[in-house]
N, CA, C and O atoms as a GROMACS GRO file, in nm:
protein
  384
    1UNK      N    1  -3.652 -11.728  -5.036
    1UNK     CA    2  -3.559 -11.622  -5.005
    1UNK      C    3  -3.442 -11.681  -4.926
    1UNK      O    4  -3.469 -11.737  -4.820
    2UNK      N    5  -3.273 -11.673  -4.979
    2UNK     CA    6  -3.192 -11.672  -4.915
    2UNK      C    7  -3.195 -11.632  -4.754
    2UNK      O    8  -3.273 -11.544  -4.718
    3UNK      N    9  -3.110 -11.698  -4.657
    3UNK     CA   10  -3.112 -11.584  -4.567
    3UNK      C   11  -2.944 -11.527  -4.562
    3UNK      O   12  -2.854 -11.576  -4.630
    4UNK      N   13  -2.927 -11.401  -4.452
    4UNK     CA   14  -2.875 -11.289  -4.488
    4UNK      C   15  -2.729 -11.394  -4.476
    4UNK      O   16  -2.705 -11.484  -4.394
    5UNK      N   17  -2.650 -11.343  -4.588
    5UNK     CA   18  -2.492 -11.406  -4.607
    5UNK      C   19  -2.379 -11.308  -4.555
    5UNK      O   20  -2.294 -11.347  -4.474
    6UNK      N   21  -2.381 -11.170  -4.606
    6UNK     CA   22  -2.311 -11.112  -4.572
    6UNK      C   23  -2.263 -11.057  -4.438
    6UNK      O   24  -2.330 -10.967  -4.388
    7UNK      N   25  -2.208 -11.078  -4.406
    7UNK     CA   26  -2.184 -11.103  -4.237
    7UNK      C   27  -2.171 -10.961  -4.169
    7UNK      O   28  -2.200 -10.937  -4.052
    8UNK      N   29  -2.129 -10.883  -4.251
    8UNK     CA   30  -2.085 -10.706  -4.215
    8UNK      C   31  -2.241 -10.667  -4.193
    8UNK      O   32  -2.290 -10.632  -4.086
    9UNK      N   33  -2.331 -10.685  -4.356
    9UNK     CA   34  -2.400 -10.585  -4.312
    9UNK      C   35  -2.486 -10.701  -4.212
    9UNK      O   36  -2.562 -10.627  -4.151
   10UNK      N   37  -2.510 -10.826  -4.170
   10UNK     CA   38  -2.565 -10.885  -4.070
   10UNK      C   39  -2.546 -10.796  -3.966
   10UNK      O   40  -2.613 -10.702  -3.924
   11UNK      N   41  -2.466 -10.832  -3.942
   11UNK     CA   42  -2.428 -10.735  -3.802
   11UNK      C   43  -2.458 -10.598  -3.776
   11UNK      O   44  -2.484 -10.565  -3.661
   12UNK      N   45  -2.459 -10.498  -3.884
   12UNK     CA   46  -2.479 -10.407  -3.904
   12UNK      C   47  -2.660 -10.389  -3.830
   12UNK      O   48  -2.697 -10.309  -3.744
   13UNK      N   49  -2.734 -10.488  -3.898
   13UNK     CA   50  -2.873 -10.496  -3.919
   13UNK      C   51  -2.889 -10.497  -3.763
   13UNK      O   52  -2.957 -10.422  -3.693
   14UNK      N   53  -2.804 -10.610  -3.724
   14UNK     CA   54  -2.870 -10.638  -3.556
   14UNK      C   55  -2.817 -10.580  -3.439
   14UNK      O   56  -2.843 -10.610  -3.323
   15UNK      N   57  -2.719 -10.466  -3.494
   15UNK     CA   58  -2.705 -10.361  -3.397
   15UNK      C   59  -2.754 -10.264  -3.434
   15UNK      O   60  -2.749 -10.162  -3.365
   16UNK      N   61  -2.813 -10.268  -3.551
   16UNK     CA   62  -2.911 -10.142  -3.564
   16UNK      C   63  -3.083 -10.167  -3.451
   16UNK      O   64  -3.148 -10.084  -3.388
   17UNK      N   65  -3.106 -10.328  -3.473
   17UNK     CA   66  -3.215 -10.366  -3.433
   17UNK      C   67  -3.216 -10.345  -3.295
   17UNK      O   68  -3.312 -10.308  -3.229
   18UNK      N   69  -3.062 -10.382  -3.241
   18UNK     CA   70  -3.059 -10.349  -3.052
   18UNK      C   71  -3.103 -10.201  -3.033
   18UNK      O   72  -3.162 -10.153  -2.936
   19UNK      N   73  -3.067 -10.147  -3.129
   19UNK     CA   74  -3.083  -9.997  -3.109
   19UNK      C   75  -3.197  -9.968  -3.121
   19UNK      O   76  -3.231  -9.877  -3.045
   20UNK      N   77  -3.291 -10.014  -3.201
   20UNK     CA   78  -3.422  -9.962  -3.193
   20UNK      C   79  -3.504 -10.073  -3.088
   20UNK      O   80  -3.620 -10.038  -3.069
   21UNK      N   81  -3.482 -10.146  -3.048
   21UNK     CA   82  -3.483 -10.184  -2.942
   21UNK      C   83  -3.486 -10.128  -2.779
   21UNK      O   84  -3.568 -10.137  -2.688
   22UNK      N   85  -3.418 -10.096  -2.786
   22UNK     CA   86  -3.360  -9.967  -2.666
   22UNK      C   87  -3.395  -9.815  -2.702
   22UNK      O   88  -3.366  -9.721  -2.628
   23UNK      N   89  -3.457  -9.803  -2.818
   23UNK     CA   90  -3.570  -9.644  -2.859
   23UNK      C   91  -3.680  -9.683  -2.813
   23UNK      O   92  -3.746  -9.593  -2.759
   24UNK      N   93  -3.761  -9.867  -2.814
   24UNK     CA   94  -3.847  -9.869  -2.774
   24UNK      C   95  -3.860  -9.886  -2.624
   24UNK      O   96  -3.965  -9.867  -2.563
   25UNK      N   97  -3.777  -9.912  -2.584
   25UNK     CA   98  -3.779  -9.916  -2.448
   25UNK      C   99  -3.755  -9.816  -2.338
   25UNK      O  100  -3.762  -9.811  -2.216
   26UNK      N  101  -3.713  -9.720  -2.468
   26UNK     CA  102  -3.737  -9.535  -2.385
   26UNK      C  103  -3.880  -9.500  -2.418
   26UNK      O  104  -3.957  -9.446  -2.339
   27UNK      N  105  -3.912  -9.540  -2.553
   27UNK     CA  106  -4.075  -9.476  -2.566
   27UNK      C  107  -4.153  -9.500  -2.463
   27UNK      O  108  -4.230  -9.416  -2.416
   28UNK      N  109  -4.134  -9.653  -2.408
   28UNK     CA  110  -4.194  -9.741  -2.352
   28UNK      C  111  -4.221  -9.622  -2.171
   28UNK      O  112  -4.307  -9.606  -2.084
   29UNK      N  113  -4.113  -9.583  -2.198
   29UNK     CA  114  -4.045  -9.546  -2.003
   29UNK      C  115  -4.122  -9.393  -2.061
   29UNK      O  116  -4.206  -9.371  -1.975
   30UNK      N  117  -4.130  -9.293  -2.152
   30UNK     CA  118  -4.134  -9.187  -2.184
   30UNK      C  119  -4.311  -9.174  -2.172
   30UNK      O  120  -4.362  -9.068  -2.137
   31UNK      N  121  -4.402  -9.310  -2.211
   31UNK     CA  122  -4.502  -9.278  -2.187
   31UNK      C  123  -4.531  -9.345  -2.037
   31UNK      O  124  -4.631  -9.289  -1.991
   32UNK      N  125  -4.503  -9.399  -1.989
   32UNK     CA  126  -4.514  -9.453  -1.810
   32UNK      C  127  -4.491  -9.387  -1.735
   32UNK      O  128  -4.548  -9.401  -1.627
   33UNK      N  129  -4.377  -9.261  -1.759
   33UNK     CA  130  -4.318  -9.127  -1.740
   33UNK      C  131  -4.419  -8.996  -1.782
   33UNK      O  132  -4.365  -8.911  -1.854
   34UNK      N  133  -4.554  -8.974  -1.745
   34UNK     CA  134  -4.631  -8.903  -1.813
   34UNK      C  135  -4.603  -8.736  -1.809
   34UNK      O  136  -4.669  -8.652  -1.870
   35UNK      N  137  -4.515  -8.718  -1.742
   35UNK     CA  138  -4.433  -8.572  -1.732
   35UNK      C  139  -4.402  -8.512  -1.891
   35UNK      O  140  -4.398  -8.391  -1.913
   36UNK      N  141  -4.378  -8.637  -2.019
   36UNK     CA  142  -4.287  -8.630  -2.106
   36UNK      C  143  -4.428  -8.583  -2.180
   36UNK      O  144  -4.536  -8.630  -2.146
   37UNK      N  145  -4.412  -8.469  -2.299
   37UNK     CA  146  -4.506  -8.403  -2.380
   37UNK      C  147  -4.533  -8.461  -2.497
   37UNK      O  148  -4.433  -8.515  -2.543
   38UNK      N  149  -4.608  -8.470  -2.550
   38UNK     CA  150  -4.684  -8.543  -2.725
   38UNK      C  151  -4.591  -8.505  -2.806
   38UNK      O  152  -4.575  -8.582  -2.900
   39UNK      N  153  -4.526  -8.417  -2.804
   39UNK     CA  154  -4.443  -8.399  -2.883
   39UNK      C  155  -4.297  -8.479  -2.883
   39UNK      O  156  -4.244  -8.558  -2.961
   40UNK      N  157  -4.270  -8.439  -2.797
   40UNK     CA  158  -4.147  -8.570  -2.766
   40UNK      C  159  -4.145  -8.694  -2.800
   40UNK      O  160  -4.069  -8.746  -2.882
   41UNK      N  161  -4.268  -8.767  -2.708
   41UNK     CA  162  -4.325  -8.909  -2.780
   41UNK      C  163  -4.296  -8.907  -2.918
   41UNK      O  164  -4.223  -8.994  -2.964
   42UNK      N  165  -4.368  -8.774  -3.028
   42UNK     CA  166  -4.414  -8.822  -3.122
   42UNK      C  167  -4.241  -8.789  -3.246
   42UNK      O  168  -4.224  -8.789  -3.368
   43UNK      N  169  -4.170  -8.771  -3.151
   43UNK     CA  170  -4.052  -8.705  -3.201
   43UNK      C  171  -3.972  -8.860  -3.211
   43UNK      O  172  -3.919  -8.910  -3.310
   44UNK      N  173  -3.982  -8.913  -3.073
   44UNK     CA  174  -3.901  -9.044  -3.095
   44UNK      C  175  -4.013  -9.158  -3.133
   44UNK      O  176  -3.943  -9.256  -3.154
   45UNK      N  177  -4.152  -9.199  -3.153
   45UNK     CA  178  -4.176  -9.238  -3.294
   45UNK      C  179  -4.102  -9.251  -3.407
   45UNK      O  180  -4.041  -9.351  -3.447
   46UNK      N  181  -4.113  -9.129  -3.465
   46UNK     CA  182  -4.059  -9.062  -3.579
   46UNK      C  183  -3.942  -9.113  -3.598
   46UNK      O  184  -3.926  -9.169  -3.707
   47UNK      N  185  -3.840  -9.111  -3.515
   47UNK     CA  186  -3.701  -9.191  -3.498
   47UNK      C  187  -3.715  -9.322  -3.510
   47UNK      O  188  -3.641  -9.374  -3.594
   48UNK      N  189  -3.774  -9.378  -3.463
   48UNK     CA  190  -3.788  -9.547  -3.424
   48UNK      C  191  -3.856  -9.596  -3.602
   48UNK      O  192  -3.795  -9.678  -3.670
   49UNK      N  193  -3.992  -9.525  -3.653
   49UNK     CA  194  -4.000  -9.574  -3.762
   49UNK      C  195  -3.886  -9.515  -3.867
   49UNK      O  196  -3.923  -9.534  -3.983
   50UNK      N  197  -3.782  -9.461  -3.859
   50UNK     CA  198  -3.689  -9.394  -3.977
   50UNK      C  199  -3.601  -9.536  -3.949
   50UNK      O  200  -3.560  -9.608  -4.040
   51UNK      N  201  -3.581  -9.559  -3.815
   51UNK     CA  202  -3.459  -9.641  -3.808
   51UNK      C  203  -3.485  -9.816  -3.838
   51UNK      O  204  -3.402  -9.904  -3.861
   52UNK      N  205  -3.643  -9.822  -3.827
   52UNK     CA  206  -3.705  -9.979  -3.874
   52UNK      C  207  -3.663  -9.952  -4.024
   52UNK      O  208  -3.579 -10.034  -4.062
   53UNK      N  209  -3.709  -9.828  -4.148
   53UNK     CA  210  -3.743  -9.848  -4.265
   53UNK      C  211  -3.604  -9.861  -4.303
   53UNK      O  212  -3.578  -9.944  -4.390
   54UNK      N  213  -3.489  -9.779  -4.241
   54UNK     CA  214  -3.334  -9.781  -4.278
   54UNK      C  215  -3.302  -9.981  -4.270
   54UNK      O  216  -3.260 -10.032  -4.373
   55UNK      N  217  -3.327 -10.080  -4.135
   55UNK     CA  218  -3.365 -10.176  -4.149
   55UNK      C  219  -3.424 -10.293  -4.249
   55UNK      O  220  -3.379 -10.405  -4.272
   56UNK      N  221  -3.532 -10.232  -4.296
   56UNK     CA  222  -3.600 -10.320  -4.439
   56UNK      C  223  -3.484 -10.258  -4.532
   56UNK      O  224  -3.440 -10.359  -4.588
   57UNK      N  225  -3.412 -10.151  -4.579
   57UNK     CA  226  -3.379 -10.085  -4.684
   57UNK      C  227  -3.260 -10.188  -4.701
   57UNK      O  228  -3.265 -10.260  -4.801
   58UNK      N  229  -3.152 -10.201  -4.611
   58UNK     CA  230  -3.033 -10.289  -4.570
   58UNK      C  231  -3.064 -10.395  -4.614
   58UNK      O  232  -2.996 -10.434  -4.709
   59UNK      N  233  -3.216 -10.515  -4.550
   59UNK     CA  234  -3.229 -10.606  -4.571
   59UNK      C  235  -3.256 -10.638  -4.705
   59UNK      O  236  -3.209 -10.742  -4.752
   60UNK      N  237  -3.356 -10.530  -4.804
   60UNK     CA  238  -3.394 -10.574  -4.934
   60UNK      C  239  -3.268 -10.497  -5.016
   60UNK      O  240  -3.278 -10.521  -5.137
   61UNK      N  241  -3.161 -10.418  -4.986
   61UNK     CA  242  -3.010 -10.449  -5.075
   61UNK      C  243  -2.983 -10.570  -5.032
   61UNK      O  244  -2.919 -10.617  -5.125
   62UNK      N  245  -2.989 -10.633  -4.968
   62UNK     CA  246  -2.887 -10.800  -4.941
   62UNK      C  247  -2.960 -10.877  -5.064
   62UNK      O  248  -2.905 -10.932  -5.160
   63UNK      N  249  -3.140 -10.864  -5.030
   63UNK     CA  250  -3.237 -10.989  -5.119
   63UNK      C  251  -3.141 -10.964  -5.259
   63UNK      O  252  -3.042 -11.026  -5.299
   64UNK      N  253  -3.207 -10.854  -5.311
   64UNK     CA  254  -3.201 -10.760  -5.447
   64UNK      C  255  -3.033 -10.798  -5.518
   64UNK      O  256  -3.013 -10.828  -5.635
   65UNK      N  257  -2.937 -10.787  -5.417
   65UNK     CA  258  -2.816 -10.846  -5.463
   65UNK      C  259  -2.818 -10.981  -5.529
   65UNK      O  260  -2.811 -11.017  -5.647
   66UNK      N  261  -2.830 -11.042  -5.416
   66UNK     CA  262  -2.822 -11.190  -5.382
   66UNK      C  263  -2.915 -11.250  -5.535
   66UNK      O  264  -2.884 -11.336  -5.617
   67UNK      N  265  -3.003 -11.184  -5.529
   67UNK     CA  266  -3.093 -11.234  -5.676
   67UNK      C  267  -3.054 -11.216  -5.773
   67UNK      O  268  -3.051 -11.314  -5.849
   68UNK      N  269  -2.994 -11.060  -5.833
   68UNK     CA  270  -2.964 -11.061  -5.953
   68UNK      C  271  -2.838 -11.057  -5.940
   68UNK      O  272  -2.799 -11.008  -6.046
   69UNK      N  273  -2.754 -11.077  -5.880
   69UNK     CA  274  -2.601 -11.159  -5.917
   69UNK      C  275  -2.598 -11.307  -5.944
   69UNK      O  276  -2.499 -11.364  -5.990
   70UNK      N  277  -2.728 -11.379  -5.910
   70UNK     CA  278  -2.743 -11.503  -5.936
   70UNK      C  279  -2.789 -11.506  -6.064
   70UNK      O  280  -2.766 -11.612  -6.123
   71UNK      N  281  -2.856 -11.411  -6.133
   71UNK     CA  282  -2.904 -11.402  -6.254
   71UNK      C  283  -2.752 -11.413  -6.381
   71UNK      O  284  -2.717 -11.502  -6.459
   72UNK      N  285  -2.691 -11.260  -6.345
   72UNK     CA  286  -2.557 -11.241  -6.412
   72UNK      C  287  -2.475 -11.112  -6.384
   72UNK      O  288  -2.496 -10.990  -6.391
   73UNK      N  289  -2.325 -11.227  -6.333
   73UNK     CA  290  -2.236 -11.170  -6.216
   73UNK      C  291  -2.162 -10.998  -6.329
   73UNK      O  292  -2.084 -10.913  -6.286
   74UNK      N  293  -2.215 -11.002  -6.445
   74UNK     CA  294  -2.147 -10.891  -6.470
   74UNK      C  295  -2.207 -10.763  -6.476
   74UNK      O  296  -2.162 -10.666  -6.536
   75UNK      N  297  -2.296 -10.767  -6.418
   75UNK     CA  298  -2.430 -10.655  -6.429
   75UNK      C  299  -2.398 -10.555  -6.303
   75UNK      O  300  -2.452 -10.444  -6.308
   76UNK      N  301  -2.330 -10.581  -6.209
   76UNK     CA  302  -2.294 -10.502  -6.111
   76UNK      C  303  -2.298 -10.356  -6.064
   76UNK      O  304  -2.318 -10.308  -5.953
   77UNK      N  305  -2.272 -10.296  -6.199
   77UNK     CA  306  -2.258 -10.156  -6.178
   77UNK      C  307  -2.390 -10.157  -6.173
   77UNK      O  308  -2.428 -10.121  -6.062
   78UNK      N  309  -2.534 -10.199  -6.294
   78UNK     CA  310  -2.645 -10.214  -6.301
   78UNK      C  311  -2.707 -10.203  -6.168
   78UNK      O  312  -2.784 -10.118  -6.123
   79UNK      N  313  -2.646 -10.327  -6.104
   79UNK     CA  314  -2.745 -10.363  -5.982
   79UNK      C  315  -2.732 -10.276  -5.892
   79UNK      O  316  -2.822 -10.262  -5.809
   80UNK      N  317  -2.599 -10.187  -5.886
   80UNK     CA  318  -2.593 -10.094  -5.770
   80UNK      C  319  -2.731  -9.968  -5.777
   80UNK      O  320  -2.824  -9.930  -5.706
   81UNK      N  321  -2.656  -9.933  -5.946
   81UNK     CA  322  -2.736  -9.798  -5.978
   81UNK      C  323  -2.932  -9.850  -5.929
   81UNK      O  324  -3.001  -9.761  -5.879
   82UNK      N  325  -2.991  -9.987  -5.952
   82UNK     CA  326  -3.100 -10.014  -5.970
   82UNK      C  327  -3.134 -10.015  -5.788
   82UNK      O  328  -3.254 -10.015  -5.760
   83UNK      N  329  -3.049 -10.015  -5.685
   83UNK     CA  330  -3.050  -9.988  -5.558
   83UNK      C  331  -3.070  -9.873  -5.510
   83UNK      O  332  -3.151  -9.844  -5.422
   84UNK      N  333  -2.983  -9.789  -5.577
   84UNK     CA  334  -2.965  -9.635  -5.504
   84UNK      C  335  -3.102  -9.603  -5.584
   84UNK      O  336  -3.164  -9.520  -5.518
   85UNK      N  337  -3.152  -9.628  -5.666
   85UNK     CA  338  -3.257  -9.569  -5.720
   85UNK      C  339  -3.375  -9.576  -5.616
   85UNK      O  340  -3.428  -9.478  -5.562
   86UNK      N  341  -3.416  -9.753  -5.589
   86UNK     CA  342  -3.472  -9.805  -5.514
   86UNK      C  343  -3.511  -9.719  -5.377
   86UNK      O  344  -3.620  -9.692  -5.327
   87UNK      N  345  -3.346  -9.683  -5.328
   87UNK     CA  346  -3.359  -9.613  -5.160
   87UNK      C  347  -3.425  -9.480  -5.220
   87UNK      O  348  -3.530  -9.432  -5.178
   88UNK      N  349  -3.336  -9.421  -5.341
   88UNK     CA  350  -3.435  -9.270  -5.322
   88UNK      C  351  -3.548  -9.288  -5.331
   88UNK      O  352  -3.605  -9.228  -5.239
   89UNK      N  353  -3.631  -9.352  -5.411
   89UNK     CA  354  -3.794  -9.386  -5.408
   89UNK      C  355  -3.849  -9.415  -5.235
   89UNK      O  356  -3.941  -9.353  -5.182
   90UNK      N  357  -3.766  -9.526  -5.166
   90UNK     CA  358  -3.840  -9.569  -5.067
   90UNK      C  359  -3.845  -9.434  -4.972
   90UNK      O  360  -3.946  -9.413  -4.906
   91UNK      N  361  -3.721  -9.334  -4.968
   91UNK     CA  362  -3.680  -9.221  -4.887
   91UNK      C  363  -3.759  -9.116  -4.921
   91UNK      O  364  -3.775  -9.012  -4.857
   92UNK      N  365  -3.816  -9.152  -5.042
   92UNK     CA  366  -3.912  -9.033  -5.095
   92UNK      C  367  -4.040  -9.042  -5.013
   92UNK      O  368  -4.096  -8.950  -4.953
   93UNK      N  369  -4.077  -9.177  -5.021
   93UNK     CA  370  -4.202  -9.230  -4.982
   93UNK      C  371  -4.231  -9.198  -4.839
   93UNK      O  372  -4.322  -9.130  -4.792
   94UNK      N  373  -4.138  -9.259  -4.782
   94UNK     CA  374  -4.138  -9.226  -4.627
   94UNK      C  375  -4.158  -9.073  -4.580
   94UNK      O  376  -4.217  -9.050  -4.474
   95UNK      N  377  -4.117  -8.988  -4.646
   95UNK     CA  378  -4.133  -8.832  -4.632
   95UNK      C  379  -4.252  -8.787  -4.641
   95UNK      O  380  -4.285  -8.692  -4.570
   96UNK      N  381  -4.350  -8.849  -4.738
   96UNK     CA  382  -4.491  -8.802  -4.774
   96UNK      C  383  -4.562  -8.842  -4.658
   96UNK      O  384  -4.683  -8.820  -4.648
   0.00000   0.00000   0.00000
């Protein structure tokens, strides 16, 4: 596996990652903080895994590019449509 080239969404990825970073480090304070209700906790969970899977989703459009443009550079429109497909499946999944 390549690693990540595109420099936008790089960046993108690792200020998304500071950010869930700093969700865990409220979860972290929210349960040490035992005032805070199961529900809350289980509310920013819920946040923290939406914002990891948004994470993998970013990272496997970079792989998924990177591969089949190496295959053949004129397939493009292909490779997009075979992405957005991809996220609705993974967005589906995550819901169940």
């Amino acid at each position: 596996m390549k690693p990540l080239e595109n420099t936008s969404n790089k960046n993108d990825i690792l200020i998304r990652l500071r950010r869930i970073e700093g969700q865990v480090k409220g979860l972290q304070r929210m349960i040490n903080n035992s005032d805070k209700c199961c529900s809350d906790i289980l509310i920013q969970i819920a946040a923290i895994r939406a914002a990891i899977n948004k994470v993998g989703i970013l990272i496997f459009e970079e792989h998924s590019k990177g591969c089949l443009k190496s295959l053949n550079s004129e397939n493009n429109k292909v490779i997009d449509e075979l992405i957005k497909d991809l996220n609705r499946f993974l967005k589906y999944q995550m819901t169940e």
